[in-house]
C-alpha positions as CSV (number, residue, x, y, z in Angstrom):
1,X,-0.4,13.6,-8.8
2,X,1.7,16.7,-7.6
3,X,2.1,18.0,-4.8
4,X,3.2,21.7,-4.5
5,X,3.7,24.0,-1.1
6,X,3.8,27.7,-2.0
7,X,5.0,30.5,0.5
8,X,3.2,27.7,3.7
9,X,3.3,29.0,6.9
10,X,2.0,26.8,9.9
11,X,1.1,28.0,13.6
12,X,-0.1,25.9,16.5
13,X,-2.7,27.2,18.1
14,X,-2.1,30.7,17.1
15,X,-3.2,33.7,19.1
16,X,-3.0,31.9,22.2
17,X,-0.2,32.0,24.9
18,X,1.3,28.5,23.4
19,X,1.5,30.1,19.9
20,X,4.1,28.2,17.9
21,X,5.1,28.8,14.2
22,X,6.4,25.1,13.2
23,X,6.8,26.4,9.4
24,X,8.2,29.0,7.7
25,X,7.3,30.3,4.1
26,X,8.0,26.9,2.8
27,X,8.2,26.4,-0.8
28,X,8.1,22.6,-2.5
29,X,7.5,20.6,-5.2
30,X,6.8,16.7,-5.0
31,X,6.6,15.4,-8.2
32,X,4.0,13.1,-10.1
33,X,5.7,9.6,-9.7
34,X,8.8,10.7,-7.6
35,X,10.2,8.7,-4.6
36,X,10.8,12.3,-2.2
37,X,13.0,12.2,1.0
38,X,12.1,14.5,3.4
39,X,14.9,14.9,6.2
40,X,15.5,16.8,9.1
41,X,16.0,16.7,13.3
42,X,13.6,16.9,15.6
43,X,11.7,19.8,15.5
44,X,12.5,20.7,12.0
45,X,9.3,20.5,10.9
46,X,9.0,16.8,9.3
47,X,5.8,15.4,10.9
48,X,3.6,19.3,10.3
49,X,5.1,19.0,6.6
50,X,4.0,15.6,6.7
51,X,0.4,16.1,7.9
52,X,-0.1,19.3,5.7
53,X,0.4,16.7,2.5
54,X,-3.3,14.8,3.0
55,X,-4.6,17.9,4.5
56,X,-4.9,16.9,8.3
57,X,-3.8,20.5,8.9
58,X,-4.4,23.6,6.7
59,X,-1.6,25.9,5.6
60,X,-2.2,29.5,8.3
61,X,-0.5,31.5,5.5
62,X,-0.2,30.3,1.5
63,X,-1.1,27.5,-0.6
64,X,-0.8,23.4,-0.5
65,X,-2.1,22.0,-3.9
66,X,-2.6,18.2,-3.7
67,X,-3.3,17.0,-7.2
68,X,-6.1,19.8,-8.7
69,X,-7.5,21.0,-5.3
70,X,-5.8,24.3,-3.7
71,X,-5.7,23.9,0.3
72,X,-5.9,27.5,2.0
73,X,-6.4,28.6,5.0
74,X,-10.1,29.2,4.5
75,X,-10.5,26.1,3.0
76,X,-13.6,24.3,4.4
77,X,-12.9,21.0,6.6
78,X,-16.1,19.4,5.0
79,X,-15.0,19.0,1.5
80,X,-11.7,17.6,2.5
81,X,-12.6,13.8,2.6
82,X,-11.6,13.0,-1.0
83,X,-8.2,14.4,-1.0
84,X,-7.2,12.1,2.1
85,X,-8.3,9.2,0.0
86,X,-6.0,10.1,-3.0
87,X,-3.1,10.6,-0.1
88,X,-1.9,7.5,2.4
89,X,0.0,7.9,5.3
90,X,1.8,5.3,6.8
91,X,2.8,6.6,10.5
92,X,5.4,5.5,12.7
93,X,4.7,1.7,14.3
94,X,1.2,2.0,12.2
95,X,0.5,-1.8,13.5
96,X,-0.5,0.1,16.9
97,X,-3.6,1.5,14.8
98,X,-5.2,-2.2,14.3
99,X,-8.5,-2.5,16.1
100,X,-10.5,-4.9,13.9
101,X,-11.2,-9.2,15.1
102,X,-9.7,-10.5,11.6
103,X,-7.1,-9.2,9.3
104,X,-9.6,-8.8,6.8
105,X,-12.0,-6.4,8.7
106,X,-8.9,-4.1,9.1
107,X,-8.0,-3.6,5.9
108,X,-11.1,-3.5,4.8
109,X,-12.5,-0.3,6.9
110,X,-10.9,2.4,5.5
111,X,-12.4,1.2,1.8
112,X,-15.9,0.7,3.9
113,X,-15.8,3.9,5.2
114,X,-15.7,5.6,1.9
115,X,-19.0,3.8,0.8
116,X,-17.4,0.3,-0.3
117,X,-19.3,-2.6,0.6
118,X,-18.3,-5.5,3.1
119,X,-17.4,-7.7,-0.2
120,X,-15.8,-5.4,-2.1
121,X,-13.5,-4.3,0.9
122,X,-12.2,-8.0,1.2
123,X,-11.8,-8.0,-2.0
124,X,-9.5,-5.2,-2.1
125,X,-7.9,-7.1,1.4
126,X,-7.2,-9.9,-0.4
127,X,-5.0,-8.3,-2.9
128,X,-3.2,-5.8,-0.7
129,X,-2.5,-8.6,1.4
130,X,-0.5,-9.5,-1.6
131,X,1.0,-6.4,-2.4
132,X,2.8,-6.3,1.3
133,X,3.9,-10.2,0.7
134,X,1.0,-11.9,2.9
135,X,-1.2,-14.6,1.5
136,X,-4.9,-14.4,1.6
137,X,-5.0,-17.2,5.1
138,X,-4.0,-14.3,6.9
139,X,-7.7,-12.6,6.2
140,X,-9.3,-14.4,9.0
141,X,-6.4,-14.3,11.3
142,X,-6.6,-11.7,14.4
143,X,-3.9,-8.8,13.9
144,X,-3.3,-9.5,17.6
145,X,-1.8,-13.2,17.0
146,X,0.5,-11.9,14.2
147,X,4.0,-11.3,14.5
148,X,5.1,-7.7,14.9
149,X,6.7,-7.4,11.0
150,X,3.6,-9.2,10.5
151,X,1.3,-6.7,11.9
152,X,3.1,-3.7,9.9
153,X,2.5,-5.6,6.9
154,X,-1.3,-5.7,7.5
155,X,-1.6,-1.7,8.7
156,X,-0.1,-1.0,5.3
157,X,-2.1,-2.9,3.7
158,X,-5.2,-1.3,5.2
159,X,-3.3,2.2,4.3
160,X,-2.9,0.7,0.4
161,X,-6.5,-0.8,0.2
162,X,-7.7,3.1,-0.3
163,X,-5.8,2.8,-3.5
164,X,-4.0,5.9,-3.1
165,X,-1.9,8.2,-5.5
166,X,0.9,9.2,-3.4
167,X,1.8,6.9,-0.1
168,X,3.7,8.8,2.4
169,X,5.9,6.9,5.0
170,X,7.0,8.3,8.5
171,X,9.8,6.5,9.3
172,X,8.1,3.1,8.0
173,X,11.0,1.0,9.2
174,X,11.5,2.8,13.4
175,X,12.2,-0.5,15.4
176,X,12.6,-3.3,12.9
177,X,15.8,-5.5,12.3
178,X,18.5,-5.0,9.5
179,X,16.6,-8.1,7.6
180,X,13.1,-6.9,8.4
181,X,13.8,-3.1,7.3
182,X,15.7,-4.2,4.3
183,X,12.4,-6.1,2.9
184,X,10.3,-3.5,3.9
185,X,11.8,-0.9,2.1
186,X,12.0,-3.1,-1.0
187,X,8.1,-3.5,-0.9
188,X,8.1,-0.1,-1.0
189,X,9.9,0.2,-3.9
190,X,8.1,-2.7,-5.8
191,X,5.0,-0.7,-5.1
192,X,6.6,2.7,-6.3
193,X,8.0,0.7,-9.6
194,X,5.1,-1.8,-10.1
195,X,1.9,0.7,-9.4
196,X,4.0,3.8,-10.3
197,X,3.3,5.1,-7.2
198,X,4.2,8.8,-5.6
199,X,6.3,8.0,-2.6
200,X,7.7,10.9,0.3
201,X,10.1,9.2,2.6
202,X,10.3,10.9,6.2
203,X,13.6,9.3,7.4
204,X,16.9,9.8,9.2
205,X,18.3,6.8,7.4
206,X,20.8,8.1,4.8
207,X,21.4,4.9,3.1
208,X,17.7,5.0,2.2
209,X,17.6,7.7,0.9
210,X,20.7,7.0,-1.2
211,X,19.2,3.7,-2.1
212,X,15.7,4.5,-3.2
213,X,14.5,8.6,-3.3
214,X,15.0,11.0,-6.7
215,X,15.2,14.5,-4.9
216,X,15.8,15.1,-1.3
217,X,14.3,18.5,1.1
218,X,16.3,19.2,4.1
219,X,14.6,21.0,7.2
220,X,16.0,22.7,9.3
221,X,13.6,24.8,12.5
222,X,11.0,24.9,9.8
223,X,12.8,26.0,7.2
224,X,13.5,24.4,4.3
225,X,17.2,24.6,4.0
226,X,18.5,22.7,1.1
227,X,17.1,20.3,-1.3
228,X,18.3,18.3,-4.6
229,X,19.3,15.1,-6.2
230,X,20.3,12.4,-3.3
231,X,24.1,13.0,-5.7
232,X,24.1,16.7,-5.0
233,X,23.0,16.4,-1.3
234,X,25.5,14.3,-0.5
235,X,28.7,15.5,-2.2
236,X,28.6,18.7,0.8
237,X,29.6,16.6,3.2
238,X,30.9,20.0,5.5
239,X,27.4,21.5,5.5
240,X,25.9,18.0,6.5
241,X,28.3,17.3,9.1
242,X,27.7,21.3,10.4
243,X,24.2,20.4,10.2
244,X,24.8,16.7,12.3
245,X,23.2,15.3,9.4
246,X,24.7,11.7,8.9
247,X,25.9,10.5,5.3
248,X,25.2,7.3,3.5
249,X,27.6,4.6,4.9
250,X,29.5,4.1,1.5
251,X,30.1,8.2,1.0
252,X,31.1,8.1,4.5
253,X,33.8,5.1,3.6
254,X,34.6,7.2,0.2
255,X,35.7,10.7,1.8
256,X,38.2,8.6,4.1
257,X,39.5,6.8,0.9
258,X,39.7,10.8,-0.7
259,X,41.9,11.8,2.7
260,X,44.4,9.0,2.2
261,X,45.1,10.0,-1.5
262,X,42.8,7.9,-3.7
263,X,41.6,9.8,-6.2
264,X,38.1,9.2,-6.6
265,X,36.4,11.1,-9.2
266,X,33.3,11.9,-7.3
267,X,31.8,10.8,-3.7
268,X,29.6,7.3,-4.4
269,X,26.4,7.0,-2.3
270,X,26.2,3.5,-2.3
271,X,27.8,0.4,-2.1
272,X,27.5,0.1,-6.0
273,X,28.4,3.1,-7.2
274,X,31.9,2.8,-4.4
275,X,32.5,-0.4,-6.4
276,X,32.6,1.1,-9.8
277,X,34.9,4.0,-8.6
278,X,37.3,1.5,-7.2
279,X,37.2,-0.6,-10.6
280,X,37.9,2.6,-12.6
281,X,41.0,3.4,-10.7
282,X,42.0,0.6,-10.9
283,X,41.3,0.2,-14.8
284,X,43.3,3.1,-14.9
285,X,46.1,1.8,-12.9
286,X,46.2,-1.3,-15.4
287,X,46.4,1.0,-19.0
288,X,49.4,2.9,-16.9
């Protein structure tokens, strides 16, 4: 399912002495099947972005078409309730949203609240339990006894058991280890591989979105400022460092390599792609 922002505008609470525009004729495409980065500062515009792509908010000028349905401004708030099923958002420390006695109960509201019944909601527990790499004893568990990775497992779950089209994550990793982020961005990207699932990544981490995303949109204020392959972000390292946008570790590592001399032919964004490099010149070094 697409996503597709044309000429957006948003304004919080317009008309009013605490007027403030928070987008800016913003123009987007999210791909059917992608894995999007969105990155930006604080205050670029990320978390309105993010809340216009399930249609918490409504566009004040242009249009936001999720899948077949056109979001305007005079779009009514009734008829909404569908397209936040086909869109899940995974919000920053999401395990803070758990309410329910067992595990089971909260995973199984959302589905329950859209008509499912008390079966067929642990039913679909069960199995997203599985998908975020928890066994089916945690379904009688309290959330509240669970560790805190634990926890974020099971509020994902609950966000995956409304079988969504596109899952979008706000900074799904904030406050977990190295180890602990590591696997939870690889469950991600089983789920994006495995269920061919739409992903948008709202992250500072550069490294993830070297490792995992297809196309990258930089904010900036609420302007979209520059967007591309995570490659053609990347290689302007000058407009990123202008911006204070970081760069993935092993482009960082690269561009020092380029200032000594070494002749790379092209800045690597990851660890990987640095190794090949350094095996080509040296490949080449050998046949001299």
């Amino acid at each position: 399912m697409d996503i597709t922002f044309e000429k957006v505008d948003f304004t919080y609470q317009p008309g009013t002495p605490f007027e403030e525009r928070a987008l800016f004729d913003l123009n987007l495409h999210i791909k059917d099947g992608s894995y999007t980065a969105i990155i930006g500062h604080t205050g670029s515009g990320k978390s309105t972005l993010l809340q216009h792509l399930n249609a918490l908010v409504k566009p004040t000028k242009g249009t936001v078409t999720i899948g077949e349905r056109v979001i305007t401004p005079e779009t009514d708030n009734k008829n909404l309730k569908p397209v936040r099923k086909k869109v899940g958002i995974v919000f920053q420390f999401p395990e803070s949203q758990l309410f329910e006695e067992t595990v089971g109960l909260d995973i199984a509201f959302g589905p329950r609240n859209f008509g499912a019944s008390k079966e067929e909601g642990l039913k679909l527990a069960k199995e997203m339990l599985e998908l975020v790499g928890l066994d089916e004893s945690f379904l009688e568990r309290s959330p509240f006894e669970l560790s805190g990775g634990q926890m974020r497992r099971v509020a994902i779950a609950g966000v995956l058991a409304m079988e969504p089209e596109v899952l979008v994550l706000d900074e799904p990793t904030a406050g977990l280890d190295p180890a602990g982020r590591k696997e939870m961005m690889e469950m991600f990207w089983d789920l994006h591989v495995k269920k061919k699932m739409t992903l948008v990544l709202v992250t500072h981490l550069m490294d993830d979105v070297a490792d995992y995303a297809d196309e990258a949109f930089i904010l900036e204020k609420g302007h979209l400022v520059k967007h591309g392959t995570p490659k053609e972000v990347f290689q302007d390292i000058p407009w990123l460092e202008e911006k204070q946008l970081g760069v993935p570790q092993a482009t960082e590592f690269a561009k020092k390599l380029q200032e000594k001399g070494l002749p790379l032919r092209e800045l690597p964004l990851t660890a990987d792609q640095l190794a090949d490099e350094l095996e080509a010149l040296l490949e080449k070094g050998d046949q001299k």
